[in-house]
N, C-alpha and C positions, 0 to 999 in steps of 0.2 A: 574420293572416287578413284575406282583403280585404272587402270590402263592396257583394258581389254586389246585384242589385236588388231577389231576391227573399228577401234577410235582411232587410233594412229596412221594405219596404212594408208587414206586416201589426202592425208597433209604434211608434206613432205616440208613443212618446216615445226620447230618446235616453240611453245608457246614460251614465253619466258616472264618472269615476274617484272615489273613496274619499277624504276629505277629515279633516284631523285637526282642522281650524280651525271647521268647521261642520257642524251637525248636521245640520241641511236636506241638506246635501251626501251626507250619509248617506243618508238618505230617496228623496233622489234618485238612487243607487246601487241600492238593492235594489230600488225601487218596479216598478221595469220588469219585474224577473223574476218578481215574485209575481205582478202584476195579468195578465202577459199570457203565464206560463210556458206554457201549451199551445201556442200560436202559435209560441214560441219554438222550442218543440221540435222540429214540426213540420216550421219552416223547416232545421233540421241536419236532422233525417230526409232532406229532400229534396237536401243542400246534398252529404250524404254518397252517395247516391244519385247524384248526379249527374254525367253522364261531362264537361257543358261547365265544371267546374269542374275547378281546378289537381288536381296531386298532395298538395301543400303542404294548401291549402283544407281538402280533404275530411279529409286527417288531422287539422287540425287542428278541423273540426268534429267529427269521431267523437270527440275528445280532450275536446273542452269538454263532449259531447250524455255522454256514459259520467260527468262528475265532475257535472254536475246531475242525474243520472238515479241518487242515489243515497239511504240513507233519511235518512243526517245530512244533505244540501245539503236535498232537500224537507220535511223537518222544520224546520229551524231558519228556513227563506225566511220561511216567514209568524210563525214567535215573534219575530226581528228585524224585521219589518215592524213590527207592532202595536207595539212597545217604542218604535222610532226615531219613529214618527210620534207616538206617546205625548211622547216627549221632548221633537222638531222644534215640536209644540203649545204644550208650556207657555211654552220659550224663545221662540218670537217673541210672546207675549203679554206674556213680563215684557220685553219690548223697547220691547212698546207705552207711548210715551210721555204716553198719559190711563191705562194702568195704574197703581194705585193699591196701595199695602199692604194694603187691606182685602181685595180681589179676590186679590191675585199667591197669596196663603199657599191658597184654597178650590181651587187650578188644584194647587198643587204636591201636596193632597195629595192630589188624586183621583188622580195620577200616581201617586203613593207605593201608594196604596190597591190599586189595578190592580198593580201589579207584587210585591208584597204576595200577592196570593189564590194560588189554586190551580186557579184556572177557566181562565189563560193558558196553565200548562203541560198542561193534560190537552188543553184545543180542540189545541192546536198536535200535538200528540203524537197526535191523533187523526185533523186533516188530516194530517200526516205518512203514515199509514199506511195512509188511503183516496189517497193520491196515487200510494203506491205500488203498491198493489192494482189503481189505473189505468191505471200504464204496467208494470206485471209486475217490479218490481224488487224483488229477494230481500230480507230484511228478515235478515239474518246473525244469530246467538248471540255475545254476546261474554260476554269473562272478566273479574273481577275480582277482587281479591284483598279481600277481608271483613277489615275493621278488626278487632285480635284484641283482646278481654278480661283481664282478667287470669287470670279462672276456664276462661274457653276455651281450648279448641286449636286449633293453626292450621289454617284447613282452605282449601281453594280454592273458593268457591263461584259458582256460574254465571250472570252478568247476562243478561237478554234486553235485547234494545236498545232497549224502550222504557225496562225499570227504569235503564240506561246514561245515555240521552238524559235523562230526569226528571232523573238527577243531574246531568251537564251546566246542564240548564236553573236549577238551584236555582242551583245555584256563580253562575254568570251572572246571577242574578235575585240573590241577596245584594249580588255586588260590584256593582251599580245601585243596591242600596240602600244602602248605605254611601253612595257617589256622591251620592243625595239626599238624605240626611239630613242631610250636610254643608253642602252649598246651603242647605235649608233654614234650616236652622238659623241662617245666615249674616245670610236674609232674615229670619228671626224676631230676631236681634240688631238690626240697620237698624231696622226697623219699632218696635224698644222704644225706640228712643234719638230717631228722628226722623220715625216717624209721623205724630205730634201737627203736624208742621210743613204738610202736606198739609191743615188749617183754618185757617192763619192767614189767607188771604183773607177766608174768610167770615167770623172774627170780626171784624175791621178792618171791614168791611163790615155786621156787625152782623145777616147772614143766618143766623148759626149757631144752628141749634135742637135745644134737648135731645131723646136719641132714648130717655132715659129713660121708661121706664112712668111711674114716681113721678113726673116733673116736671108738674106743673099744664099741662092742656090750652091753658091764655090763654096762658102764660108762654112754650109752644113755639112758639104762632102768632104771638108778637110778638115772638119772639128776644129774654125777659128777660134776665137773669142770662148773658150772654157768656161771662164773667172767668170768675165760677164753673164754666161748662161747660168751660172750656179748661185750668183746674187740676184741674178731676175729669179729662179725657181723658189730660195727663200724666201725674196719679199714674195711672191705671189701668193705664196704658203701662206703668210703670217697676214696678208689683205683678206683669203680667203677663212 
């Protein structure tokens, strides 16, 4: 399809191809269709509409405007939105190179935490289905087949597409978290072995001061006992 004038002008960002090497690339894939999908749409209304466009053109805008105009594409736009930039977040923080192990672990598991609840899938499922309500798109019955029992019989029972979509969304939200638990965990290994190494300035420097309650008020302002602090921070490392 080409790239009439008035497909571009109302989305001041550009769509960009789908990226396996970076997440950001991600972000910048979806970003465009969630933040400015009415406009989008719009422009195909008009694009399909329109007789100074090709044959080709307008099929191909009725093509794309019918597979976004549906309740899994507006449903999932904005649960992958929230997720990628969730992600896109933490990873260029742990890139940040004044990033510190103290901070990276408080990032990863707000991530974790969020993808974790149950408040992502219900909002998403929620906008899904005033989105749909918006542009008049049928919200279909689907079917599924019910995991059997061993005391049960097998029986066929009826998903509505949000109970469909919720299970989608879970599957999809486990294997994320699998995904970062593994990271995590990665950076929780690093940080036990060579955390402690991120104070060796300040002690050589003699600035390092106990963050202990116990430690004597004089003793912190004058950065007594070094040694001592820097052998309590690696055992606590290697206990932790």
């Amino acid at each position: 399809m080409g790239k009439p004038e008035n497909a571009v002008r109302p989305v001041p960002l550009v769509v960009k191809k789908e990226s396996e090497t970076r997440w950001s690339a991600r972000v910048e894939a979806v970003k465009p269709f969630n933040k400015y999908l009415r406009e989008i749409l719009q422009v195909l209304e008009k694009m399909i509409d329109s007789e100074n466009e090709t044959t080709e053109t307008r099929s191909d805008a009725k093509q794309l405007y019918h597979c976004m105009l549906s309740y899994d594409f507006l449903t999932l736009l904005e649960f992958w939105d929230i997720i990628l930039i969730g992600i896109d977040r933490v990873q260029k923080k742990l890139k940040d190179q004044t990033m510190n192990f103290d901070d990276a672990p408080m990032d990863s598991k707000a991530l974790i935490s969020m993808v974790r609840g149950k408040v992502l899938i219900s909002e998403s499922v929620e906008e899904g289905l005033n989105l749909c309500q918006e542009w008049k798109v049928e919200v279909k019955r689907r079917r599924g087949r019910k995991k059997r029992m061993p005391s049960e019989n097998a029986r066929d029972a009826g998903l509505t597409a949000k109970e469909e979509m919720e299970r989608v969304m879970k599957g999809i939200l486990d294997h994320v978290n699998r995904e970062m638990d593994e990271r995590f965990q990665r950076l929780h290994d690093t940080d036990s072995k060579f955390g402690f190494l991120l104070y060796v300035h300040g002690l050589c420097c003699g600035t390092i001061y106990s963050s202990s309650p116990d430690e004597p008020k004089d003793n912190r302002r004058r950065g007594l006992g070094n040694v001592d602090i820097f052998v309590s921070m690696i055992t606590r490392k290697q206990i932790q």
